[in-house]
Residue frames as qw, qx, qy, qz and C-alpha x, y, z in Angstrom:
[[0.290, 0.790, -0.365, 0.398, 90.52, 105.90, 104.23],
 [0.724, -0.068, -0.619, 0.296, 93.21, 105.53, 106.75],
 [0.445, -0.862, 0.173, -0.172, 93.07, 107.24, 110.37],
 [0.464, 0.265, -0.592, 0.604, 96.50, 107.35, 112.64],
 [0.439, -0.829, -0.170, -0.302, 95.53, 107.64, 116.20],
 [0.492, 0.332, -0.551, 0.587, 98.05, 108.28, 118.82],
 [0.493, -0.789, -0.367, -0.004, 97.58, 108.13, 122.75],
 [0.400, -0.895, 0.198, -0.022, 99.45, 110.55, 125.41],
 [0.814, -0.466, 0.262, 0.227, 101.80, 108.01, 125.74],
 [0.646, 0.693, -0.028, 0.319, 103.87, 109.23, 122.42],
 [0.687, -0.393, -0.004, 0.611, 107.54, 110.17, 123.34],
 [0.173, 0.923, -0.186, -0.289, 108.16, 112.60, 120.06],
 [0.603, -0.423, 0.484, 0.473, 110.41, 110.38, 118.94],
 [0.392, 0.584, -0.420, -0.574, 109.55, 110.58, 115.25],
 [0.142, -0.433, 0.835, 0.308, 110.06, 106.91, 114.55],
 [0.548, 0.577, 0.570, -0.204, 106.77, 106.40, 112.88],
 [0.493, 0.833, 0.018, -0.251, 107.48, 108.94, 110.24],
 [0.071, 0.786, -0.559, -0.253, 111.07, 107.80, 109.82],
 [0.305, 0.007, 0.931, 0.200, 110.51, 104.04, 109.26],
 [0.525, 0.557, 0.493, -0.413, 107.10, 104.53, 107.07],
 [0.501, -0.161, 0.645, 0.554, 108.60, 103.50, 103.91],
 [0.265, 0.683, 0.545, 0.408, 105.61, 105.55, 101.53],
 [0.105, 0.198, 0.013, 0.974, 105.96, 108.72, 103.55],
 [0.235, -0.560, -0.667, -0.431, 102.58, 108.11, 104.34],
 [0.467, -0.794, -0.375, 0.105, 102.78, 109.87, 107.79],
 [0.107, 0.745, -0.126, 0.646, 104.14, 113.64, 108.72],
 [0.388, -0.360, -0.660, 0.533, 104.99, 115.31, 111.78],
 [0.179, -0.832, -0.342, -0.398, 102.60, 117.77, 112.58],
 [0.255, 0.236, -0.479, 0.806, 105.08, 120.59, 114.68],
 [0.307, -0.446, 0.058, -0.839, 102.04, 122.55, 115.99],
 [0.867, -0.352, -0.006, -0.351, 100.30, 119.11, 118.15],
 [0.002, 0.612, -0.768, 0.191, 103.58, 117.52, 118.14],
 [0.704, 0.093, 0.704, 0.007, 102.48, 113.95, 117.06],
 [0.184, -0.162, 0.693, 0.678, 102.56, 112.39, 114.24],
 [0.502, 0.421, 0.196, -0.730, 99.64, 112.73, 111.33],
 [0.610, 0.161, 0.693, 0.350, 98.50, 110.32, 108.57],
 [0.086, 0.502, -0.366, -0.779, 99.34, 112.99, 105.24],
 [0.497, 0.288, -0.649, -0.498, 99.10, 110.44, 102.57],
 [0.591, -0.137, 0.669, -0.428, 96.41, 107.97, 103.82],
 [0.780, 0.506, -0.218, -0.298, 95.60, 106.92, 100.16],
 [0.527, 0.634, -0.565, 0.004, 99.24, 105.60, 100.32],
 [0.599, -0.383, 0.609, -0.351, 99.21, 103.55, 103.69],
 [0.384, 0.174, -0.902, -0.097, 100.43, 99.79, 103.06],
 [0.838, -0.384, 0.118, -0.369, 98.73, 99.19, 106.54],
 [0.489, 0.554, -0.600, 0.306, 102.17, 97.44, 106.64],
 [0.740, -0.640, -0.193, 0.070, 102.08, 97.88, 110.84],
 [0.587, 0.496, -0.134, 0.626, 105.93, 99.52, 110.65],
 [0.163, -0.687, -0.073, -0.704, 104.77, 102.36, 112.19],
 [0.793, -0.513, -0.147, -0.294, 102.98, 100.44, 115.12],
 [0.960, -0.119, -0.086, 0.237, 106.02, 98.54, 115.44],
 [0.423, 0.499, -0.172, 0.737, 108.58, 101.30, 115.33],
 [0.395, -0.676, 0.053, -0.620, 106.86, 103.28, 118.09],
 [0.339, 0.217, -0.806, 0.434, 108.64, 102.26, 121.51],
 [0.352, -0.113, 0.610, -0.701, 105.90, 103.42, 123.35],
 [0.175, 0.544, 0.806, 0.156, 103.08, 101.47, 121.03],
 [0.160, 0.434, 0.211, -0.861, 101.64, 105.26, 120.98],
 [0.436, 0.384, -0.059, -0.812, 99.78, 104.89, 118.00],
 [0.353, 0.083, 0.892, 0.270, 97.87, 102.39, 115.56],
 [0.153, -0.010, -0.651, -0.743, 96.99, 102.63, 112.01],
 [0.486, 0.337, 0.676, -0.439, 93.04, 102.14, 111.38],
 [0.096, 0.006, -0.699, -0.709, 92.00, 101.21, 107.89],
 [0.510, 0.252, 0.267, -0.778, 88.54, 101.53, 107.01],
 [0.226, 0.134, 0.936, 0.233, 87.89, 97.74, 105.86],
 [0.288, 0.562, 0.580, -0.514, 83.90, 99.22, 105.45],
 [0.518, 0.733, -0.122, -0.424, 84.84, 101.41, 102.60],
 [0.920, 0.287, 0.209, 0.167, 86.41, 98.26, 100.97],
 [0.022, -0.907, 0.329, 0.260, 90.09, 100.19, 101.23],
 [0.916, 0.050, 0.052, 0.396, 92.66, 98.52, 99.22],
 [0.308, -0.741, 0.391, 0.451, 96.23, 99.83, 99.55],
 [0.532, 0.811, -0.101, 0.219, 98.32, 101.18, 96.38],
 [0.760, 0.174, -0.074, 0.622, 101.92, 101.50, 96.07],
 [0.072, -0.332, -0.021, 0.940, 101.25, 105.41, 95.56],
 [0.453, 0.668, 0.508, -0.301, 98.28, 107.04, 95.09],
 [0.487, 0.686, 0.417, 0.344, 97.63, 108.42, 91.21],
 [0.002, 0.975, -0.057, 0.213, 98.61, 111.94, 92.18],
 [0.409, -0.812, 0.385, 0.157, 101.56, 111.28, 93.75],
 [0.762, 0.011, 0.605, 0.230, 102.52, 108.77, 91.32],
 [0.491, 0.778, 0.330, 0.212, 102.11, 111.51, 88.38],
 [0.055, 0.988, -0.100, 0.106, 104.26, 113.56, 90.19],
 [0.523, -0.585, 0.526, 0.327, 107.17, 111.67, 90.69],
 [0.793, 0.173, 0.502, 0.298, 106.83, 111.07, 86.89],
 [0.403, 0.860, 0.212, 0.229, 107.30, 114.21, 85.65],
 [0.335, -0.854, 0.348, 0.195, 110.59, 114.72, 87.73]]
């Protein structure tokens, strides 16, 4: 799966979760950072990484468990078909 890690140096700006083009990452009000939601759905793209002014956070895929990135995971993909 995919971790998000994020150091001190985060600003709040949000601009991880607003350039992440699957949704794959949230903002979590209560720790105020940001949280990987839909790690299934990570491109591992680098957006994120690259959106962040401060660099606060990078993406960690778990090459070990042989991750391969999906458009959208099976569940979320069922549910945007039944809208």
């Amino acid at each position: 799966m995919i971790r998000l890690e994020t150091s001190s140096a985060c600003l709040s700006c949000r601009a991880c979760v607003d350039f992440c083009f699957v949704n794959a990452i949230a903002w979590d009000e209560e720790r105020g950072r940001p949280v990987m939601k839909y790690g299934q759905d990570c491109q591992i793209c680098g957006v994120c990484e690259t959106a962040c002014p401060a660099g606060a956070l990078i993406i960690l895929p778990d090459w070990a468990g042989q991750y391969q990135p999906r458009l959208l995971s099976d569940e979320r993909r069922s549910s945007h078909e039944t809208d």
